[in-house]
GUGU-649524 format. One line per field, with one value per residue (C-alpha): y, x, z; residue in three letters; residue number from 1. Coordinates in nm, 2 decimals. Last residue first. Example, Ala and Ser with C-alpha at 12.3 -4.5 7.8 and 13.67 -1.06 7.14 Angstrom:
Y = -0.11, -0.45 .
X = 1.37, 1.23 .
Z = 0.71, 0.78 .
aa = SER, ALA .
i = 2, 1 .
//
This chain:
Y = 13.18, 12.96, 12.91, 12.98, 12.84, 12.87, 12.65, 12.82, 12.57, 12.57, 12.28, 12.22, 11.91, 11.65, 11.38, 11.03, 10.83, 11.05, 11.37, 11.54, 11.91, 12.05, 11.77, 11.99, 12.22, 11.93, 11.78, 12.09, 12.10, 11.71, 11.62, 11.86, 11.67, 11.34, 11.38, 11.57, 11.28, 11.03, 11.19, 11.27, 10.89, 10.82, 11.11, 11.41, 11.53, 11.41, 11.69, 12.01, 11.88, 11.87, 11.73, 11.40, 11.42, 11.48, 11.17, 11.08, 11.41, 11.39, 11.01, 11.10, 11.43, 11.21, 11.00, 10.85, 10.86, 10.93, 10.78, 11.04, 11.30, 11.62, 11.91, 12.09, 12.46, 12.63, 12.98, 13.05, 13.23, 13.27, 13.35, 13.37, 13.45, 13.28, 13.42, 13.30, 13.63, 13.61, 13.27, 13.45, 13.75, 13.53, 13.35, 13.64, 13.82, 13.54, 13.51, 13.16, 13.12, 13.07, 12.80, 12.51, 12.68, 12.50, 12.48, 12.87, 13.03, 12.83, 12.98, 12.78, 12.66, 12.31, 12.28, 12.65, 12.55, 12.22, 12.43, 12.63, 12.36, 12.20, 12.49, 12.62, 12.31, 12.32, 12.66, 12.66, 12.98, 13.15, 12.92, 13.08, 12.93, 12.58, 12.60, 12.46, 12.46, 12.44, 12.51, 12.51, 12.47, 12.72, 12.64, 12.31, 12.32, 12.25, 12.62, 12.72, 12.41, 12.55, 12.89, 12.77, 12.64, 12.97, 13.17, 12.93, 12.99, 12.76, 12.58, 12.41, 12.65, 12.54, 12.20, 12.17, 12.00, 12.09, 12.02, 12.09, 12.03, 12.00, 11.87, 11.85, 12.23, 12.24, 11.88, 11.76, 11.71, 11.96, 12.25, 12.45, 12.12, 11.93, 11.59, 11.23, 11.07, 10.85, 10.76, 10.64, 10.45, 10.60, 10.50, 10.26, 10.27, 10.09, 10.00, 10.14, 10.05, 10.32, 10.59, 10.48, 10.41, 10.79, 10.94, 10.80, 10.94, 11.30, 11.52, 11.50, 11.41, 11.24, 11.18, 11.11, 11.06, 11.02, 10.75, 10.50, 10.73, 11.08, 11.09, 10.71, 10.86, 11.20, 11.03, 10.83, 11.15, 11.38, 11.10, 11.03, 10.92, 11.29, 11.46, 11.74, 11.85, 11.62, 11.65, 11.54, 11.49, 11.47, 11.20, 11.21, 11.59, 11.67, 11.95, 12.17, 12.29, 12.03, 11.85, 12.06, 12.01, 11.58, 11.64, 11.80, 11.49, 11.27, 11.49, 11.46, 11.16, 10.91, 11.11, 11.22, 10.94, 10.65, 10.83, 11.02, 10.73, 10.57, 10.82, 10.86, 10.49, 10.53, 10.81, 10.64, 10.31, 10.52, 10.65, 10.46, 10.69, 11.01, 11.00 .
X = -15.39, -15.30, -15.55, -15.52, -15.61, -15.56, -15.64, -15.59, -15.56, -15.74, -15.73, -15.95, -15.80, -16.01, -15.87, -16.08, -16.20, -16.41, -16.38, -16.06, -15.97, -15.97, -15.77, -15.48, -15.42, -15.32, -15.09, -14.92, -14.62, -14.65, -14.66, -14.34, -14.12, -14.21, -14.16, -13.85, -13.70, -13.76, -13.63, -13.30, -13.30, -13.28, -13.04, -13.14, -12.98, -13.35, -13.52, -13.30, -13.32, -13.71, -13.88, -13.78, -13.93, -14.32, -14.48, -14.29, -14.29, -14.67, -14.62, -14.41, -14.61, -14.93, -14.79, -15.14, -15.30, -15.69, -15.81, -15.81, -16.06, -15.94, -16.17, -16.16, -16.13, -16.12, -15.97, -16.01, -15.72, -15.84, -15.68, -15.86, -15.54, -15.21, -14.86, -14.63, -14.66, -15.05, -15.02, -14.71, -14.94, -15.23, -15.08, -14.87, -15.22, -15.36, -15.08, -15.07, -14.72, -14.53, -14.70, -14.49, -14.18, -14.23, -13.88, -13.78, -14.12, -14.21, -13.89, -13.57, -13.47, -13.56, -13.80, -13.91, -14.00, -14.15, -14.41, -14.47, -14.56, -14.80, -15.01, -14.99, -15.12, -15.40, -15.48, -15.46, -15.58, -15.33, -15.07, -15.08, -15.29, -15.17, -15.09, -15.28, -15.20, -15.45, -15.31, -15.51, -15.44, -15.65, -15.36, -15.17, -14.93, -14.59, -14.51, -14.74, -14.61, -14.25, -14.39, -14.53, -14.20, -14.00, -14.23, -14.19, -13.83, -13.62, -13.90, -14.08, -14.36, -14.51, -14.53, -14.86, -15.04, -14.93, -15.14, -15.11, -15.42, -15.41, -15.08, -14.80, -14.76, -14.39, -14.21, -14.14, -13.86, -13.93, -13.72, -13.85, -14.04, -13.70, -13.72, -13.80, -14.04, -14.40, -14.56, -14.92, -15.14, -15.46, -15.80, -15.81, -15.55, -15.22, -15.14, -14.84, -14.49, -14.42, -14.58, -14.29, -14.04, -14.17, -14.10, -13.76, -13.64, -13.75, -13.72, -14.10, -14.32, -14.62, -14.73, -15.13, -15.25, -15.61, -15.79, -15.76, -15.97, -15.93, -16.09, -15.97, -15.64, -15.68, -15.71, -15.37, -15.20, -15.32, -15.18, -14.88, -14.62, -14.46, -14.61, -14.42, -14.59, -14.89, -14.91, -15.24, -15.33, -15.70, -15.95, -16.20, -16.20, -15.98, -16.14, -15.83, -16.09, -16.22, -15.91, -15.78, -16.07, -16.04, -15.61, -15.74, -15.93, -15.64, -15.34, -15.46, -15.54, -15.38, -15.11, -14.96, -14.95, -14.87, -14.78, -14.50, -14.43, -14.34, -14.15, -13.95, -13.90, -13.75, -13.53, -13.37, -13.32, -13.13, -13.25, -13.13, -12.86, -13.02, -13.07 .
Z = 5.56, 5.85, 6.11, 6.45, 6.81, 7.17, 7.42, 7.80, 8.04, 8.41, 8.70, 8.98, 9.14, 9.35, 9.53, 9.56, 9.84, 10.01, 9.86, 9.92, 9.81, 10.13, 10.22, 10.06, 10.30, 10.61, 10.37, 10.28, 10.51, 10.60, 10.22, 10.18, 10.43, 10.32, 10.02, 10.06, 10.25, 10.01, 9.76, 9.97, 10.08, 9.65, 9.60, 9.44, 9.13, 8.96, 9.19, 9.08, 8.72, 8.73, 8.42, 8.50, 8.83, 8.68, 8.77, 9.03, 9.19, 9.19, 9.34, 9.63, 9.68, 9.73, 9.93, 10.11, 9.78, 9.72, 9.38, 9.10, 8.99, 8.80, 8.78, 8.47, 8.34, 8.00, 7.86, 7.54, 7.34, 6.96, 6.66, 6.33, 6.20, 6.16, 6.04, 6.37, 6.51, 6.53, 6.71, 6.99, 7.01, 7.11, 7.36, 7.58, 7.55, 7.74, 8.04, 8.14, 8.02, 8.40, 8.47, 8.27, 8.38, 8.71, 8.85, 8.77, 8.82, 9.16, 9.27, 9.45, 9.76, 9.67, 9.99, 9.96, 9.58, 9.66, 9.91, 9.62, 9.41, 9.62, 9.74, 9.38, 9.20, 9.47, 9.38, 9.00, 8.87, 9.08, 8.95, 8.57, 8.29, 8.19, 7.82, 7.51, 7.14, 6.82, 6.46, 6.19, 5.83, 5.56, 5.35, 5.41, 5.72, 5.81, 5.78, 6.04, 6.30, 6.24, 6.31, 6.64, 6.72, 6.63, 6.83, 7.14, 7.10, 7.45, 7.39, 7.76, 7.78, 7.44, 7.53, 7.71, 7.40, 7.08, 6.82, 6.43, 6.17, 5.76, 5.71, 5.47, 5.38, 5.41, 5.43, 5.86, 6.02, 6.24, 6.35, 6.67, 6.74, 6.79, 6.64, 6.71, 6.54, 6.62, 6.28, 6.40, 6.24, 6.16, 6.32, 6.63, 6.92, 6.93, 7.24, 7.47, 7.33, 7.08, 7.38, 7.61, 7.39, 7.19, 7.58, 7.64, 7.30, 7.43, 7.13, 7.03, 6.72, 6.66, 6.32, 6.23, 5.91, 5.80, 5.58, 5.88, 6.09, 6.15, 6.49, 6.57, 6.55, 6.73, 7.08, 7.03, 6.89, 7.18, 7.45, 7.29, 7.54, 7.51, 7.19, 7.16, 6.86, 6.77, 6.33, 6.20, 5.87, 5.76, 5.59, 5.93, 6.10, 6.37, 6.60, 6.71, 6.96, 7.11, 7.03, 7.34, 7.56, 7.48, 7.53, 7.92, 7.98, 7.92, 8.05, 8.41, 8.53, 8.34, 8.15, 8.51, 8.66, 8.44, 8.16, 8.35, 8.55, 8.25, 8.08, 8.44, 8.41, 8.07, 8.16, 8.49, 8.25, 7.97, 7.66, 7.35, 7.21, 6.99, 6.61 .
aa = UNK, UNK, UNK, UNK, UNK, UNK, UNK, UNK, UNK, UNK, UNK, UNK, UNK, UNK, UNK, UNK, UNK, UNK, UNK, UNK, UNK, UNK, UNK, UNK, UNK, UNK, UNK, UNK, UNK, UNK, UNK, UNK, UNK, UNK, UNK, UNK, UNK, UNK, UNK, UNK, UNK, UNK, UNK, UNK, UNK, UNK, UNK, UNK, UNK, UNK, UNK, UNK, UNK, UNK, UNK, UNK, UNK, UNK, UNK, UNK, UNK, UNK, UNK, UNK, UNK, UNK, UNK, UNK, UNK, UNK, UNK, UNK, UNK, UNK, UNK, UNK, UNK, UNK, UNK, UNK, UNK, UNK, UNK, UNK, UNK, UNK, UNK, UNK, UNK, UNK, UNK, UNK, UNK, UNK, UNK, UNK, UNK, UNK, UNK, UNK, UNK, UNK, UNK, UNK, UNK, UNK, UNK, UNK, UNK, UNK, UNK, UNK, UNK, UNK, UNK, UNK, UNK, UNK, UNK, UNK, UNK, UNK, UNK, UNK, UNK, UNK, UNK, UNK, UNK, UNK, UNK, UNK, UNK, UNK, UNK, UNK, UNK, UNK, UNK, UNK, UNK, UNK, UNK, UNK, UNK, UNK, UNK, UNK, UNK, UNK, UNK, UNK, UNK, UNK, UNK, UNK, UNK, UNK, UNK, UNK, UNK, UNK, UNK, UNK, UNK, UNK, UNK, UNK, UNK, UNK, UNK, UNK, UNK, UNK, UNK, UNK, UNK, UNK, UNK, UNK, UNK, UNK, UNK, UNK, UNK, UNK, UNK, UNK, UNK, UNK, UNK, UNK, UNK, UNK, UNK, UNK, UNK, UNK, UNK, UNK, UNK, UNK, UNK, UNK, UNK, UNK, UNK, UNK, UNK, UNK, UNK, UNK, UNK, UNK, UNK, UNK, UNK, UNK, UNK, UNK, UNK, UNK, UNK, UNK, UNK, UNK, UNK, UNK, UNK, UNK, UNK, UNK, UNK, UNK, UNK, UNK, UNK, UNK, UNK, UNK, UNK, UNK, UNK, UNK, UNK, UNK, UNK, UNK, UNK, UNK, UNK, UNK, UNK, UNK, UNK, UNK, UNK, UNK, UNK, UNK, UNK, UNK, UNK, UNK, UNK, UNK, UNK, UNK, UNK, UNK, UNK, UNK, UNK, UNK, UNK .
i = 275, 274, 273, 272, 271, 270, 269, 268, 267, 266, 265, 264, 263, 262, 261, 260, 259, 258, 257, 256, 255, 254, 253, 252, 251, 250, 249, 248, 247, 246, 245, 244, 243, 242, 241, 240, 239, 238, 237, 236, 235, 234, 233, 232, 231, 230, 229, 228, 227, 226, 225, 224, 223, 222, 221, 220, 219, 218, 217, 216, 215, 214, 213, 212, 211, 210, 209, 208, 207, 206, 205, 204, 203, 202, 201, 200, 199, 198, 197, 196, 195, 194, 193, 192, 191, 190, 189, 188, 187, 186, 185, 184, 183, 182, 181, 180, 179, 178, 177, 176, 175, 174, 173, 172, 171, 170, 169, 168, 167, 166, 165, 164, 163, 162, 161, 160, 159, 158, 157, 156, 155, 154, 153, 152, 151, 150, 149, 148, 147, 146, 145, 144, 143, 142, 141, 140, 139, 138, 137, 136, 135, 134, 133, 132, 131, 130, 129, 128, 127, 126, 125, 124, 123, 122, 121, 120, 119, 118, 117, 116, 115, 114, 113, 112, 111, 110, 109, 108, 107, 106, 105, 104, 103, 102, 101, 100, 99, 98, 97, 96, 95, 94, 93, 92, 91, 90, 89, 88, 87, 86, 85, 84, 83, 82, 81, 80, 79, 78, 77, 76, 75, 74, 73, 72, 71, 70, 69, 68, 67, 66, 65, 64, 63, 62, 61, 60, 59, 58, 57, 56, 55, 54, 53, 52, 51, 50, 49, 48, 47, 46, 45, 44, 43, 42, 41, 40, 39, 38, 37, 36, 35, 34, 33, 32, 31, 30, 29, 28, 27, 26, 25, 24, 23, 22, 21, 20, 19, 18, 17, 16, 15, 14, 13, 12, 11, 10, 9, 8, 7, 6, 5, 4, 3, 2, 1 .
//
């Protein structure tokens, strides 16, 4: 078991659910258990779970017959989603553990989701094979990645204007779009022993309420995910912020409307069962 996570973690965990959870994550976990379609009675296993968004929509799905465990290697993430309200349904067993080795008995569940977590495994094959072997017969196992940048234009104004400002690549500081590739999906399911696999691809508008800083707060909700950000100073933060919103600022009111901000987004969910 890991230290307690530290005060810069936790409040990156918090912004995380704050921000990014509560605009964008939410309606993207209800296309994602679309798919994985949790049934009451069953056992649900959320890989990477972060503050728990997919297990705390799956419990009232399965009900208080089901199971749901939530699993993820971020400690400051489970204090976080430990400390948010319980929903209805099945209680939920929040651990810590690496998805490319869970600590979790072979053939123990009847449903595995991963929301957006794929991208960030050193093995994604390994993981998905870990989620295979945790399952029942007939199991299924339904994941979701963001497809690449090109499908996601206002995502790609803003992150590659970060990228010039970090001096870096879109591809090296967010990995997270850089496994948008269908075939890239399916051949990782199929490798992992499932069949019936699918790739779908599904889009969404995001809604949120119009922010003056609206880099501040993206990087906010997502700076614990970006080493070359966190190393940053508080004035440097600051700085880039403001730096980036006046590069793209003027681009992205194309995507306001009135009072809110509007974000066309698009996953790819993919799906398999295990034999």
């Amino acid at each position: 078991m890991s230290q307690p996570p530290s005060d810069a973690a936790l409040a990156a965990a918090q912004n995380y659910e704050r921000y990014l959870v509560t605009y964008t994550m939410r309606p993207f976990t209800t296309i994602l258990l679309e798919h994985a379609n949790p049934q009451p009675g069953e056992r649900v296993v959320d890989v990477a779970c972060g503050t728990g968004i997919a297990a705390r929509q799956t419990a009232p799905l399965v009900g208080v017959t089901g199971t749901v465990v939530a699993v993820d290697l971020n400690p400051a993430m489970l204090a976080v989603a430990r400390s948010l309200p319980a929903p209805a349904g099945a209680a939920i067993d929040w651990r810590e553990g690496n998805a490319q080795a869970l600590p979790l008995p072979d053939g123990a569940f009847d449903l595995a989701v991963c929301q957006h977590g794929l991208q960030f495994f050193p093995d994604p094959g390994a993981a998905l094979r870990e989620m295979a072997r945790v399952l029942a017969p007939g199991g299924r196992v339904a994941v979701s990645v963001w497809r690449a940048l090109e499908h996601n234009p206002a995502s790609r104004l803003l992150w590659e204007s970060i990228a010039r400002h970090l001096n870096t690549t879109t591809a090296i500081l967010v990995p997270s779009f850089n496994f948008g590739d269908a075939g890239w999906l399916r051949a990782l399911l199929g490798s992992a022993g499932l069949t019936e696999v699918t790739v779908t691809p599904r889009s969404h508008t995001v809604r949120e309420p119009l922010h003056p800083q609206l880099v501040a707060r993206s990087l906010a909700g997502v700076g614990g995910l970006l080493p070359a950000y966190a190393a940053l100073g508080a004035a440097e933060k600051t700085a880039l912020a403001q730096a980036i919103q006046d590069d793209v600022g003027p681009a992205l009111e194309a995507y306001v409307d009135g009072d809110e901000q509007l974000y066309p987004l698009s996953i790819h969910v993919g799906f398999g069962r295990k034999p």
